[in-house]
N, C-alpha and C positions, 0 to 999 in steps of 0.2 A: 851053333854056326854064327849066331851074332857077334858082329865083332865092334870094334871101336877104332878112331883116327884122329886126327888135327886135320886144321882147315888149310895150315902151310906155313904161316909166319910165327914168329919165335922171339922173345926179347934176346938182345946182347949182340954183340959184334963178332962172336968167337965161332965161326964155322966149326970145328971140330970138337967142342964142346958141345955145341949145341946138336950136332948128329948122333954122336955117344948117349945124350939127354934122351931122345925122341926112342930111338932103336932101343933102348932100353926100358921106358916107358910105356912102349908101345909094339912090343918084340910077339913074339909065338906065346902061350896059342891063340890067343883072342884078337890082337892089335892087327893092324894095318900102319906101321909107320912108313914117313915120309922121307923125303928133300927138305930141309930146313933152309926156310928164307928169313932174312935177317937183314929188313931196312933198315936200323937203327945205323947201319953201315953208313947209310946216307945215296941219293942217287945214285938209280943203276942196281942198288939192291933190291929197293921196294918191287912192286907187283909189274907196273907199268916198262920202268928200265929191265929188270932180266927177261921179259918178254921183247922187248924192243933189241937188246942183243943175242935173240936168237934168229931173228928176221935174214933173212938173205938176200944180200944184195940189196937192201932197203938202209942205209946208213941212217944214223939218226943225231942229233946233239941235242944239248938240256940249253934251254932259254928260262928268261925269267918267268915265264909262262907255262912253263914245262914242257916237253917233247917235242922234237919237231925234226918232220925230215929232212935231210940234208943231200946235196949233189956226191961228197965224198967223207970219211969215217974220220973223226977227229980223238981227241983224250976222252970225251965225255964216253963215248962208245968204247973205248978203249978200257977204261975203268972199269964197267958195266960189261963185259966181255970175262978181264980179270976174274971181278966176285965171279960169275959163274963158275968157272974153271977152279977158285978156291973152295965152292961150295961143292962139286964134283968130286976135287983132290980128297977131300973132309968126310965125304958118304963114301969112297972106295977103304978109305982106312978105317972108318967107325963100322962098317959093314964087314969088314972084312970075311971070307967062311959063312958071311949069312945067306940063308937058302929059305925065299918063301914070297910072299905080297910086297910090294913096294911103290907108295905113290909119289907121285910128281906132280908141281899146279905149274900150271902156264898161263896166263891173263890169254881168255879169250880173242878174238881175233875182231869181236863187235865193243867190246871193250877200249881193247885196242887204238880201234880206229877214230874212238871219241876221246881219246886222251893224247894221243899223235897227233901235232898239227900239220900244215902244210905249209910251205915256202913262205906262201903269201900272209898264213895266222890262222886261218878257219881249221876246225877240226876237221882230221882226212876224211871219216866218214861222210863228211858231205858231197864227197866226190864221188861219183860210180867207177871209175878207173882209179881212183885209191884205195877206194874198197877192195877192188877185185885185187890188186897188187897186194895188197895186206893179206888179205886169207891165202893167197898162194906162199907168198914168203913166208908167213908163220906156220902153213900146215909142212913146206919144205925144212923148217926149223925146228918145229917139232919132233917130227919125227929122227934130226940128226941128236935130238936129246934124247928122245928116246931109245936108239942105239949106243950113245953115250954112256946112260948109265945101264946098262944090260951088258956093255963092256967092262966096266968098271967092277959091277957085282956081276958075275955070272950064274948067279944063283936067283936074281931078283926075279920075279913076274911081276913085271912094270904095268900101274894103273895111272892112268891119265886123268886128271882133273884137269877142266880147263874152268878160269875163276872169272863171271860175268857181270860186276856189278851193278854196270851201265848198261844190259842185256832191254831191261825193261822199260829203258828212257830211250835206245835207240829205236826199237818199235812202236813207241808210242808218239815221238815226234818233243821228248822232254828236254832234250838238251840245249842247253842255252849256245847261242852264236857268240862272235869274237865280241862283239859289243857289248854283251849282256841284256840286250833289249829285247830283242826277240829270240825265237825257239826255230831250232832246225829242221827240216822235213821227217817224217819218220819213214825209216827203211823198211821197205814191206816185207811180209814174215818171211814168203817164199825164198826171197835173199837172203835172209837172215837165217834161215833155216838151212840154208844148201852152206850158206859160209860155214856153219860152226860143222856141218857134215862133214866138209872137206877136209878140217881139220882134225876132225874127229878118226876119219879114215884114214887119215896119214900117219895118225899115232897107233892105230889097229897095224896098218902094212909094217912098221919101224917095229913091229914083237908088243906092243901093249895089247896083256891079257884082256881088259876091262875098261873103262870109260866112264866119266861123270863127268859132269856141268853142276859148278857151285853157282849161286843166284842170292846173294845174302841181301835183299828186300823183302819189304812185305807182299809184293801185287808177282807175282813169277809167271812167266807167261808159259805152263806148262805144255801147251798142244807143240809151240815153237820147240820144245826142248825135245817133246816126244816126237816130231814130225823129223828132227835131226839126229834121232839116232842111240843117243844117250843109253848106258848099258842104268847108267844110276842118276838120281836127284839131289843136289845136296843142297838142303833149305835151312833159314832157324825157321822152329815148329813157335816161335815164342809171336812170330810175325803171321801166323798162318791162318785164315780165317775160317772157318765152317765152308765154304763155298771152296776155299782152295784144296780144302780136305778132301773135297769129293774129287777133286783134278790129282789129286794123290792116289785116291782108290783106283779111277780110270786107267795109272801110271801103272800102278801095281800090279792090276789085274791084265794088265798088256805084259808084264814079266821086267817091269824096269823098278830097281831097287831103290830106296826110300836108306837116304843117307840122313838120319834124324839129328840137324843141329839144337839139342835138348840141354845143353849144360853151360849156364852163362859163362862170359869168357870174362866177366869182370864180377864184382859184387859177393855177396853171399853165393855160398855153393849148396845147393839143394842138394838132398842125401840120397843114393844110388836108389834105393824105393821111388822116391818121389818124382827122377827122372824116369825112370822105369811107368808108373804109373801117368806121367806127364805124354807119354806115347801112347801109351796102350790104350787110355780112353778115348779119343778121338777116333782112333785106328778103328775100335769097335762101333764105335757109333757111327761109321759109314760101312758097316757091315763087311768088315774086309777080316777075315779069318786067325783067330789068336795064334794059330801055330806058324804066320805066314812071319810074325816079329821075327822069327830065327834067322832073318834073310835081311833084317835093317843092321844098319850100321850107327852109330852112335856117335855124335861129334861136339865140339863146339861147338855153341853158338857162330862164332865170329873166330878169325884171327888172334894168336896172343902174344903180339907184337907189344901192345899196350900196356903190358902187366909186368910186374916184378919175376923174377924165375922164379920163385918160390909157389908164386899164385900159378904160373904156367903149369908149372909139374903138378901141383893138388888136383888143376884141372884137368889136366890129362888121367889122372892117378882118380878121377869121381867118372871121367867117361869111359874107363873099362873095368869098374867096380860098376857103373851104372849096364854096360852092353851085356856084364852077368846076370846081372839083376833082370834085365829084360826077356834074355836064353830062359831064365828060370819062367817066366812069367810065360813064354810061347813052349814052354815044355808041360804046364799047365798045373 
């Protein structure tokens, strides 16, 4: 039952190469592939813009500061709109006749709102009425993506990743202000927890079988993630300390699945054993059951936006020779 995924991004500019690449890669029986994202496009491809052109009724344009919202939708939104609809057009023909799991990332909604500015420059999240605007429009955006590609492929069981990197600096009060000098307020969990619910529910209503929240730091603020909902975890285990282990067991043993980022996304590739065994000890030494691995999923580390196609594909082609390896290991 262990299977294996990508984290969403992709080297290259080629939508339809790169969807053929992934479903192929990462096809039946073992794989979970995706939506392939492909910043190398330039703004509007990366994490930030195809999130920002899913928003409703929330216009946005690119500044030399990056994102910011706008009174009405210009070329930059425009652009950023396009890719989507080309990365769409790209997974109904690469997919075509395909019948089974199928995920999609969408930059969170706390993310989000730390990388969106506002009229004035300050990140939106600083605002309680841009916050609340942002999680409605992104969870009403969502879910027409999610309809989208359930249209497209009518075979998919659509899983929703939403990707938070900025999750643990907006509750903790880390984000730096327009100036650089000082640091933002932090958003208390309970808000922070119903935001990413809402979104999370909006993709459950739109037909998504399943649910995850990616968190690629070291510090993940687990209760926040479990308090909102999350069907799964997607962490790198290379950042994860003894003490976060045990917030993983608590997760587990609550029934929310352990999406294990174990196979680096750059460097030397450690051998499908060694990622296999790179899970499994931890796992055990907070007393959480061999035969429960059959239920983790296996991923990158990180995005592999960064790397050559060659290094992408070995690494996808070491995380489900590794997610076998680990089946073998919880079949005992």
């Amino acid at each position: 039952m262990t299977s294996a995924t990508g984290i969403g991004s992709w080297p290259g500019t080629a939508p339809l190469e790169a969807a053929r690449t992934v479903l192929g890669e990462l096809g039946a029986p073992s794989g979970l592939p995706h939506l392939v994202e492909l910043p190398d496009r330039g703004p509007g491809a990366e994490m930030v813009g195809r999130a920002a052109a899913m928003l409703v009724e929330l216009p946005v344009d690119l500044q030399p500061s990056g994102w910011r919202f706008v009174d009405h939708p210009g070329r930059d939104l425009e652009r950023a709109v396009s890719m989507r609809s080309a990365d769409l057009d790209a997974l109904a023909e690469a997919a075509d006749g395909y019948a089974g799991p199928l995920k999609v990332q969408v930059c969170g909604p706390w993310t989000l709102g730390a990388e969106v500015h506002l009229g004035r420059g300050e990140r939106s999240v600083v605002d309680p009425g841009a916050r609340r605007d942002v999680v409605e429009s992104l969870a009403e955006g969502v879910a027409r993506h999610v309809r989208d590609v359930r249209r497209l492929v009518p075979g998919a069981e659509v899983v929703l990743q939403l990707d938070e990197p900025s999750l643990t600096s907006v509750l903790r009060g880390g984000l730096r202000t327009q100036t650089g000098f000082g640091r933002l307020p932090a958003v208390e969990a309970p808000e922070v927890e119903q935001g990413l619910r809402t979104v999370l529910e909006a993709g459950r209503a739109a037909g998504a079988v399943r649910t995850a929240v990616h968190v690629c730091a070291g510090e993940v603020p687990y209760a926040a993630l479990l308090a909102a909902g999350a069907d799964a975890l997607s962490v790198d285990l290379s950042l994860q300390s003894t003490t976060a282990w045990e917030s993983i067991a608590v997760a587990v043993e609550s029934g929310v699945r352990l999406w294990a980022g174990a196979v680096p996304s750059s460097g030397a590739l450690p051998s499908a054993a060694e990622v296999a065994e790179a899970i499994r000890l931890p796992w055990q030494q907070v007393g959480l059951p061999l035969a429960d691995l059959a239920f983790v999923v296996v991923t990158p580390a990180c995005g592999l936006a960064g790397v050559g196609h060659q290094t992408a594909r070995a690494t996808l082609a070491r995380v489900v020779e590794a997610s076998r390896a680990l089946a073998d290991t919880a079949a005992g």
